[in-house]
N, C-alpha and C positions, 0 to 999 in steps of 0.2 A: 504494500500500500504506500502510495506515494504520498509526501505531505508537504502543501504547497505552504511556503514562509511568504509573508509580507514584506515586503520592501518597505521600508521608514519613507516614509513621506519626504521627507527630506532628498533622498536619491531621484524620487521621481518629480518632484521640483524641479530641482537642479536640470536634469535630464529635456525637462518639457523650456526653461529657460533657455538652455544650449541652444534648444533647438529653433524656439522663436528668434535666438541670437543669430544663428545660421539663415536662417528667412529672411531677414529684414537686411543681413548684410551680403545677400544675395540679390533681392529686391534693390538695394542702393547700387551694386554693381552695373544690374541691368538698367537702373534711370541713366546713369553714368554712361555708360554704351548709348543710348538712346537718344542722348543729347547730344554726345559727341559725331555722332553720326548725321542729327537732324543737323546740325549747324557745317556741316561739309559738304550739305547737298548742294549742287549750284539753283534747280529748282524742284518747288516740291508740286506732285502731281496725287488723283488720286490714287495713280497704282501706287503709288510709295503709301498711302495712308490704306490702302488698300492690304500689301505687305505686311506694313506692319501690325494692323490688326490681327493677320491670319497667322505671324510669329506670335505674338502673344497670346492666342486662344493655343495654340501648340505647347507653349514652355507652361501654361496654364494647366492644362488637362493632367485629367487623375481619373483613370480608368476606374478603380474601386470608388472612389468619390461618386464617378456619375454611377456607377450601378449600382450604389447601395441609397444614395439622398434621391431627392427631388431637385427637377432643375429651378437655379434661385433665379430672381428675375434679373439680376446681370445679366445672367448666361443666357435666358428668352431674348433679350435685348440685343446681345453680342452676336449670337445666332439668326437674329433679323436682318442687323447691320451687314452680316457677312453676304446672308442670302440678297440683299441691296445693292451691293460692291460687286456681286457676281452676276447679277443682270445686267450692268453696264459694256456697253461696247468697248472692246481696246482703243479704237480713235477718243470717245469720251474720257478714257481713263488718263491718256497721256496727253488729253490738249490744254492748255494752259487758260480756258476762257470761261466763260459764266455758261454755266446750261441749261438752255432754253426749258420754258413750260410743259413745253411737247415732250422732248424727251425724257423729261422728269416725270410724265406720265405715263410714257410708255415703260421706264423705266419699274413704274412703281406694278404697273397691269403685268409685266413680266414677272418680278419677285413677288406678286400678290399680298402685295399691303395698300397704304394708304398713301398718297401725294405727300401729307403734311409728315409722313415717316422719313419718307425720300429729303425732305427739306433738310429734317432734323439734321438727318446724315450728312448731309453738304454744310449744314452748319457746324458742324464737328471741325468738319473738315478743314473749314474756313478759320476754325480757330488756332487748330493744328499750322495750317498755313501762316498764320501772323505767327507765332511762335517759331515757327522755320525761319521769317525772314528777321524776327527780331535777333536770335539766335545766331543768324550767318553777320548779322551786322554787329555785332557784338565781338565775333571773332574776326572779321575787318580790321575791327578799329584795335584788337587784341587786347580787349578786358578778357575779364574771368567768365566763363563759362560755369554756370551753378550745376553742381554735383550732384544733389538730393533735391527734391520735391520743396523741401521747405526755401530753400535757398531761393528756388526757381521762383515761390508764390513770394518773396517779398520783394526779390528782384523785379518783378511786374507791378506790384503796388509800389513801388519805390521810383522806377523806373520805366514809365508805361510805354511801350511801342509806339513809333510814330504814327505805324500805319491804323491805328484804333482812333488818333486823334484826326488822321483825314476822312476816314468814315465817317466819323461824329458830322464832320464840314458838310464835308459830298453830299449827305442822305440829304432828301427830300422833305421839305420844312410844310407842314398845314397851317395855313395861315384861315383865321375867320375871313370875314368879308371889310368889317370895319379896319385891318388890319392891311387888308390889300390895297384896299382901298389910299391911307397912309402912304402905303409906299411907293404906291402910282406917283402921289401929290409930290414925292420928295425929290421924283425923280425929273 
């Protein structure tokens, strides 16, 4: 008869510690690559954000994970996004321009979801891309390049990309009527 001993609490602490230790400075590893790489791009396309989603559902995955849990709604969401990126044509993926309505709908009738999903997704994308260009301009001018997640969020609040402050300009302003009105008289 075998007789199973308890491990002190203590061992398996330590052990589950290790191992959060191991995660986190693997997760900073990978931010590190991630940046390093986004800021050497000369431009970014969707196949590159396309890439890289489909590397990171890859270095993500845990075979016993999916077959023993339920899927969480990242992973609904992630698995949307994918099946969205893979109804896109190759010219769409690697053209460098805004895309039209049309093909955001044909786009969306092909991955069978919804328009305002397809949006969502380009607006990822769109942010990913300010980030790409603040990042290559950042190594231009050979500042630091932020290592960790934390670094990168204060570096943005600190620091805001140019290209967010021409958006702000660019967009398209509602004016009431007494308003228009004003500005006809000034002009």
């Amino acid at each position: 008869m075998l007789i199973f001993r308890r491990f002190p609490i203590r061992y398996v602490r330590s052990f589950t510690e290790r191992k959060q230790e191991q995660e986190l400075k693997k997760q900073k590893e990978q931010f590190r690559l991630m940046m390093d790489d986004l800021s050497k791009k000369e431009i970014y396309t969707l196949k590159d954000f396309k890439k890289e989603l489909f590397t990171q559902d890859r270095k993500e995955r845990n075979f016993f994970r999916k077959l023993f849990t339920e899927a969480q709604p990242e992973e609904i969401e992630l698995e949307k996004q994918k099946k969205i990126l893979s109804s896109f044509k190759d010219e769409e993926l690697v053209m460098n321009e805004k895309i039209s309505g049309e093909a955001k709908s044909e786009v969306a009738q092909v991955a069978q979801v919804n328009t305002s999903d397809v949006n969502e997704l380009l607006r990822h994308f769109n942010m990913q891309k300010k980030l790409h260009s603040y990042l290559k301009s950042r190594r231009e001018r050979g500042e630091y390049i932020p290592q960790t997640r934390e670094e990168l969020e204060i570096m943005m609040r600190t620091d805001r990309p140019d290209s967010s402050k021409e958006d702000f300009f660019n967009q398209k302003r509602k004016y009431s009527n007494k308003q228009k009105y004003w500005i006809a008289s000034q002009r």
